[in-house]
N, C-alpha and C positions, 0 to 999 in steps of 0.2 A: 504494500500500500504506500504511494508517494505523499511524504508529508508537504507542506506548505510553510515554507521558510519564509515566505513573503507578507503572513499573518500578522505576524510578534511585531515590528514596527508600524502594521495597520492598525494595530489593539492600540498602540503606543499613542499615536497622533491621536486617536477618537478617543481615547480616553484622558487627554489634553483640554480636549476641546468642549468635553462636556463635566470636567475643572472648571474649565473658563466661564460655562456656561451658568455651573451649580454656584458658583463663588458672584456673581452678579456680573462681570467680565464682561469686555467685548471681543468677538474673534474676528481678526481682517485677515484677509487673504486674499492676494493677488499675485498677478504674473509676474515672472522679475522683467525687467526693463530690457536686460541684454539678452539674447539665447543663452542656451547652456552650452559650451563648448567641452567635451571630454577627449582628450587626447591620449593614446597607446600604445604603447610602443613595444613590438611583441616580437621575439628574438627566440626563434625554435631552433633545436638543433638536437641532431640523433644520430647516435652512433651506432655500429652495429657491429661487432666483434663476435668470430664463432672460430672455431678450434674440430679440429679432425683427428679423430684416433688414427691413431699410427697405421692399423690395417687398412681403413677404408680409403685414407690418403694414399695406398699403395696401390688396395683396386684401381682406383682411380686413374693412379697415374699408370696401370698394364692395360685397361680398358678405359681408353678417355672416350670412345664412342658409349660410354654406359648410359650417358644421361643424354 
């Protein structure tokens, strides 16, 4: 079953807001002024390292047509 990790900071703000509301408060909310910019910079890299037992590296090299 997938949980929802997206709940707990939606409980967070509504239950903010109706603080604000029970306490006499006022709540504003509006757009911000500039967009939101998010910038990433995502740097993958993979290696791949494998090793031959001794025999198979020999098949291999008496039948290179094996594969």
């Amino acid at each position: 079953m997938a949980t929802r990790s997206a709940t707990v900071p939606t409980m967070g703000k509504w239950m903010a807001i109706g603080l604000a509301f029970s306490s006499g408060g006022c709540v504003n909310i509006s757009a911000p002024d500039k967009p939101i910019e998010i910038n990433l910079n995502i740097n993958v890299t993979q290696e791949v390292v494998y090793r031959l037992d001794n025999d198979a590296k020999n098949l291999i090299q008496q039948q290179p047509g094996i594969f």
